[in-house]
C-alpha positions in Angstrom: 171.1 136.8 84.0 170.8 133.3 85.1 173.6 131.6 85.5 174.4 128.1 83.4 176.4 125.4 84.3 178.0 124.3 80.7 179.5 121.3 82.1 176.6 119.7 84.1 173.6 119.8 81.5 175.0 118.6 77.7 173.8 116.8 74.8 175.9 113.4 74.8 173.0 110.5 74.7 173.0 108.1 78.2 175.2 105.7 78.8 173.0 102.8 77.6 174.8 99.9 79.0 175.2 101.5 82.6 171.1 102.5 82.3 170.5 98.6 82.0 173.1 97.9 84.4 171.0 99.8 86.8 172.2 103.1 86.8 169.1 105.3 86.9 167.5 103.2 90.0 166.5 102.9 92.6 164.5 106.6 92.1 165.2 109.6 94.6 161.8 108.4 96.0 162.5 105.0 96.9 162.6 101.6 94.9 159.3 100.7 95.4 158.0 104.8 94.1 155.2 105.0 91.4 154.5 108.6 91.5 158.4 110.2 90.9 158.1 113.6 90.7 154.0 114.0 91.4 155.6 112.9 95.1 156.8 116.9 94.8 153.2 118.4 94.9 152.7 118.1 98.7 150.4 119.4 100.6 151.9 122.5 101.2 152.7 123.0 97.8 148.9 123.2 96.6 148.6 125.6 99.7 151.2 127.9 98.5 150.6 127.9 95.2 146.3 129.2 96.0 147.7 131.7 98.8 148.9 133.4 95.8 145.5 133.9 94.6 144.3 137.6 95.6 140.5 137.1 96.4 139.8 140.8 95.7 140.4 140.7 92.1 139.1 138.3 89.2 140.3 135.1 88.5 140.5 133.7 85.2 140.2 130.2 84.2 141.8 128.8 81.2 141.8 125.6 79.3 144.7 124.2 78.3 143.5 121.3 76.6 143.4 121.3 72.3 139.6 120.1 70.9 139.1 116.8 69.7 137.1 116.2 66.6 136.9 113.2 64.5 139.9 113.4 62.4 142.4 115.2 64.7 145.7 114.4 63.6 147.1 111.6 65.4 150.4 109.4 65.1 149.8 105.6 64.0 146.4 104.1 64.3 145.6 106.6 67.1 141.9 108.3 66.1 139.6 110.1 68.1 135.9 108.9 66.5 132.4 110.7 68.2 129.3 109.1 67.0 126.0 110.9 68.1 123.1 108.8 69.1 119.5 109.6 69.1 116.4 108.8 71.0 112.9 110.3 71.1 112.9 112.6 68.0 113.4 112.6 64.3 116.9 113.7 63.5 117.2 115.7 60.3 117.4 114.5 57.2 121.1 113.9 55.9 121.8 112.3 60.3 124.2 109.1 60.1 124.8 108.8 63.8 122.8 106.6 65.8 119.0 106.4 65.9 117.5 104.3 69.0 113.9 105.3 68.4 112.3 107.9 67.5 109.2 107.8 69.6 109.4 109.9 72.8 109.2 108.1 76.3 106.4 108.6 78.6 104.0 110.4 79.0 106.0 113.6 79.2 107.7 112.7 76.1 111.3 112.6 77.0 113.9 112.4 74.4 117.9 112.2 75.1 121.3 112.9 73.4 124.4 110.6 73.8 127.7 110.5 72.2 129.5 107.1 71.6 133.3 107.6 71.3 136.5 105.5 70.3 139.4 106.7 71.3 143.0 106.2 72.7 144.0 108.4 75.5 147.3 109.0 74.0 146.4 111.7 71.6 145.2 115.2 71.4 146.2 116.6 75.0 147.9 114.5 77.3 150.2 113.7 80.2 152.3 110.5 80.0 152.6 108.2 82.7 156.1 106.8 83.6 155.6 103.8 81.9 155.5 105.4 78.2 158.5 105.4 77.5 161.3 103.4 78.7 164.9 101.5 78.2 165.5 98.0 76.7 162.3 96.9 78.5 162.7 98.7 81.7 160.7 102.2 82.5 160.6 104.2 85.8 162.2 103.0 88.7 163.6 100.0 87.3 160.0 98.6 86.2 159.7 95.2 84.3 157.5 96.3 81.5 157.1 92.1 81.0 156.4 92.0 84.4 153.7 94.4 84.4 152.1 94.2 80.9 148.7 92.7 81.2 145.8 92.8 78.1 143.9 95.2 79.6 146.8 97.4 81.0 149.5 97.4 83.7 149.4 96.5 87.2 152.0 99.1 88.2 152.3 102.8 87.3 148.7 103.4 86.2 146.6 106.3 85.6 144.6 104.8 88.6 147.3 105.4 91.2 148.5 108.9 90.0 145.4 110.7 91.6 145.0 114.6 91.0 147.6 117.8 91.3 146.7 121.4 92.3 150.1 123.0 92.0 152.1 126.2 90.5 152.6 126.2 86.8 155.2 128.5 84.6 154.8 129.1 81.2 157.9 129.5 78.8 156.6 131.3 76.2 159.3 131.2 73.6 157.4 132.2 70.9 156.3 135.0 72.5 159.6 136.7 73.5 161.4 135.7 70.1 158.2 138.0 68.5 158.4 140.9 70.8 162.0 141.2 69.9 161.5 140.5 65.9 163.7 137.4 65.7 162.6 136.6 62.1 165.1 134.1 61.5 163.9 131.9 64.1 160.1 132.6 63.1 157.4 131.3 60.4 154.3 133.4 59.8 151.5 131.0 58.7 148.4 131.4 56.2 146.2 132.1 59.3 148.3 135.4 60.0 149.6 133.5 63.0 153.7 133.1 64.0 155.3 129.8 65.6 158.9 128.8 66.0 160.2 127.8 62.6 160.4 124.3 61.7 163.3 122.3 63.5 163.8 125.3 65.7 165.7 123.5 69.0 165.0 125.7 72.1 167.7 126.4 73.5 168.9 126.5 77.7 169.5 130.1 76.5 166.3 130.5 74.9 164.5 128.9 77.8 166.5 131.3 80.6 166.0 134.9 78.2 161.9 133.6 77.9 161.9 133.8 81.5 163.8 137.1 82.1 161.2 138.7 79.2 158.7 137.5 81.2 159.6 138.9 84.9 159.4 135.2 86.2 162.1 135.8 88.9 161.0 132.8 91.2 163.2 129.5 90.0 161.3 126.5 88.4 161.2 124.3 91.5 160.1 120.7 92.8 156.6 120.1 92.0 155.8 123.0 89.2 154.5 122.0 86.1 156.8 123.9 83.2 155.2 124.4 79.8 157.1 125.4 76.5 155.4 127.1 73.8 156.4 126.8 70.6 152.8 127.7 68.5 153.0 124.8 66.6 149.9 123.7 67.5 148.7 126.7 64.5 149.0 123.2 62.3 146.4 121.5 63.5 143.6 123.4 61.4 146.0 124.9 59.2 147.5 122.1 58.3 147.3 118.8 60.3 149.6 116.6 57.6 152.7 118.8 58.3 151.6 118.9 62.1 152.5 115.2 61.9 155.1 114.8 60.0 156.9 117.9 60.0 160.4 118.5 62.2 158.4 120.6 65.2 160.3 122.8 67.4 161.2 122.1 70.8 163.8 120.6 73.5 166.7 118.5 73.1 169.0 116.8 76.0 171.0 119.5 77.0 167.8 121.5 78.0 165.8 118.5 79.0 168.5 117.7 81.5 168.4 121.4 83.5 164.6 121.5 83.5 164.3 117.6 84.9 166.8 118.8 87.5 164.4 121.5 89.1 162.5 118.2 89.9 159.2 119.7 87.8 155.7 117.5 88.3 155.1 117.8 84.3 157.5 119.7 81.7 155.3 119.7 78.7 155.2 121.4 75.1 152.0 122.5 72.7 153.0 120.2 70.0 151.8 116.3 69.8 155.2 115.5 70.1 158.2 115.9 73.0 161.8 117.0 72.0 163.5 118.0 68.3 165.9 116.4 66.0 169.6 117.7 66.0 172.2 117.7 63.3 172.4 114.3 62.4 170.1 112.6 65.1 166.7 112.7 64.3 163.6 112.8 66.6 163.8 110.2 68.8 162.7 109.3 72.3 165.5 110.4 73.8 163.8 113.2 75.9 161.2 111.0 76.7 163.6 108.6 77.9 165.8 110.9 79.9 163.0 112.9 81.3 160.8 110.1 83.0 162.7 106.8 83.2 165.7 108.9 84.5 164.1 111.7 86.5 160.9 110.2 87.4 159.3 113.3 85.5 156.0 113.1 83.3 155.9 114.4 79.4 152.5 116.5 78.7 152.2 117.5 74.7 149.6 119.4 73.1 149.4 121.5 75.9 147.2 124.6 74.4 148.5 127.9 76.1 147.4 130.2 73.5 145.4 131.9 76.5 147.5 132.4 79.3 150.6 134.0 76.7 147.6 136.5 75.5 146.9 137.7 78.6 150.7 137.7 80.0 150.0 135.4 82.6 153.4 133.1 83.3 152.8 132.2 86.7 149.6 130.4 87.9 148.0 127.7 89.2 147.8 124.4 87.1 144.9 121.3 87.7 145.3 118.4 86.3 143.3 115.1 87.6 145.0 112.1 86.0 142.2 109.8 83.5 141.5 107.4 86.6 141.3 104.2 84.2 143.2 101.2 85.9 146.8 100.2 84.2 146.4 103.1 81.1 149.4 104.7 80.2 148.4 108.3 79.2 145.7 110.7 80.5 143.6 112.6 78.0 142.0 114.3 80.9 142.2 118.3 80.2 144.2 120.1 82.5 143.2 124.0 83.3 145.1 127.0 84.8 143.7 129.8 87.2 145.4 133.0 86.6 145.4 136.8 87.0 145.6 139.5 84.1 147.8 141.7 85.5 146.5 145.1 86.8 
C-alpha cells in the first residue's frame, strides 16, 4: 500500500494574502517560465514513454475527446454552432444550412461541402492554459492578467507558445475499481444501464491510491505524465445534459489536488466539464483550478472521454495532445488521443 503523508497534502484553502504577497513565484522553472509543467515532457521523456511500445503486437488508438454537436451542454454563453454550406447541388428539401449555388463548376461539374462553425474553445474537451484561472488578478508565475489582456487575446501564456506533447499517460479509473468491488453506496446506475460515481462523490487520496493498486499501475505518477480521473459523469451528456451542468459532479478536492500537483504531472484532468467537487459547506469553486496551475504550474483538462481505454484495461499509455495553436487563446479544444495495448 502506498504510503500517505497526512500532514503534507490537506484541505485548508491557500493563504490568500501571502499568494498576493508573492508566495507562489517565481515558478520552479524560472520567473520568466510560460510552459510550467509541459517544461517536464523532455525529450527523453517522449523517448521513453514510445520504447514502451512492443512493435510485435497491435497498437490501439483511442480518442479521448467527447463529440461536439450543436447544443452540447456548455457553461454560460459557451455554444458549439456547425452550420453546413452547400455548393454545386440541390440539397434536399427541408436543408437550412448554407446554399452558395447550386450549379456545378466546370466542366467536370465539381461540387463541395463546408462546414461554418462558432465556437469557444473552452468547452467540450479541453486543456486549460495557465492563464485560466488565477488569483486577485495574477495567474501563473506571477502574470499581470492587466498586463497581458489584449482584445484579441494575451501576449503571454498562449496556446501559440505551448506547442505539442507526446508523453506517458495514467488513467485513474475510479469508477471502475469502486464497480468491480460493488461499492453501491458510492455508485448511481443511470437510465442508459450505465454506472458513474454518485453525485457529489469527492475522490478521495485513498480512493485515487486503491484505483491504482486495482489496476497493477506500480510505476509512480511522475514529472511530465498526464493523470486522468474517471468519474463516468460524462453518461449526462446524452442522458441528461441539464443535470450535467448544474448538478454537484464528482471529483477532487485540495487535499488530493495537492499530492497529484506534487508528482509534477504535464495535465491532471477529469471526464466531467468541470475540475474539482464541493465539500461540506464550501461549494464548487476554483479552488483546484487555482491551486493546481497558478501554484504548481500544472494544466486542468475536463471532459476528457476515457470510456475506451477503462474497457480495454489499458492504464498506462502514451497520451498526444497538440495544443489549438491560436495566438493569446486561453484553452485548447484540440482532441487529444492515447496509443495503448490490450493486454495479452
Amino acid at each position: 500500500m502506498t504510503q500517505i503523508d497526512d500532514n503534507e497534502f490537506d484541505d485548508e484553502p491557500f493563504d490568500l494574502e501571502a499568494v498576493i504577497g508573492g508566495a507562489w513565484v517565481p515558478s520552479r522553472y524560472g520567473p520568466d517560465d510560460q510552459l510550467g509543467t509541459w517544461n517536464e515532457v523532455t525529450p527523453q521523456k517522449t523517448a521513453a514513454v514510445l520504447a514502451r511500445i512492443d512493435s510485435s503486437r497491435p497498437v490501439q488508438t483511442y480518442q479521448l475527446a467527447e463529440t461536439l454537436f450543436n447544443g452540447f451542454p456548455a457553461n454560460g454563453d459557451r455554444e458549439y454552432q456547425q452550420t453546413l454550406s452547400v455548393l454545386g447541388f440541390e440539397p434536399a428539401p427541408g436543408f437550412e444550412g448554407i446554399r452558395v449555388s447550386a450549379d456545378p463548376i466546370g466542366p467536370w461539374q465539381g461540387c463541395a461541402l463546408e462546414e461554418r462553425v462558432s465556437t469557444t474553445y473552452n468547452m467540450g474537451t479541453k486543456i486549460n492554459g495557465l492563464h485560466h484561472v488565477g488569483i486577485a488578478g495574477k495567474f501563473y508565475n506571477g502574470t499581470d492578467g492587466a498586463e497581458i489582456a489584449e482584445t484579441w487575446g494575451t501576449t503571454r501564456l498562449g496556446q501559440e507558445t505551448q506547442g505539442p506533447i507526446v508523453t506517458r499517460g495514467v488513467l485513474i479509473d475510479v469508477l471502475g475499481q469502486k464497480v468491480a468491488v460493488n461499492a453501491k453506496e458510492d455508485l448511481e446506475v443511470l437510465s442508459n444501464g450505465r454506472p458513474m460515481l454518485r453525485e457529489g462523490y469527492r475522490i478521495t487520496l485513498e480512493d485515487i491510491v486503491t484505483a491504482l493498486e486495482w489496476e497493477g499501475v506500480t510505476e509512480p505518477i511522475g514529472p511530465g505524465d498526464v493523470v486522468l480521473l474517471r468519474t463516468g459523469w460524462r453518461e449526462l451528456i446524452e442522458v441528461d445534459a441539464k443535470r450535467y451542468l448544474e448538478g454537484q459532479q464528482s471529483g477532487p478536492y485540495l487535499r488530493e489536488c495537492r499530492w497529484l500537483a506534487s508528482k509534477r504531472p504535464a495535465v491532471i484532468g477529469v471526464d466531467s466539464w468541470f475540475f474539482g467537487v464541493g465539500v461540506d459547506d464550501i461549494p464548487t469553486t476554483m479552488l483546484c483550478h487555482q491551486e493546481v496551475a497558478a501554484r504548481f504550474g500544472v494544466r486542468v483538462g475536463e471532459a476528457i472521454r476515457t470510456d475506451g481505454l477503462a474497457e480495454d484495461r489499458i492504464y498506462d499509455f502514451v497520451f498526444c495532445a497538440s495544443s489549438q495553436n491560436a495566438r493569446g487563446a486561453v484553452s485548447s479544444n484540440a482532441p487529444p488521443f492515447a496509443l495503448g495495448q490490450v493486454p495479452s
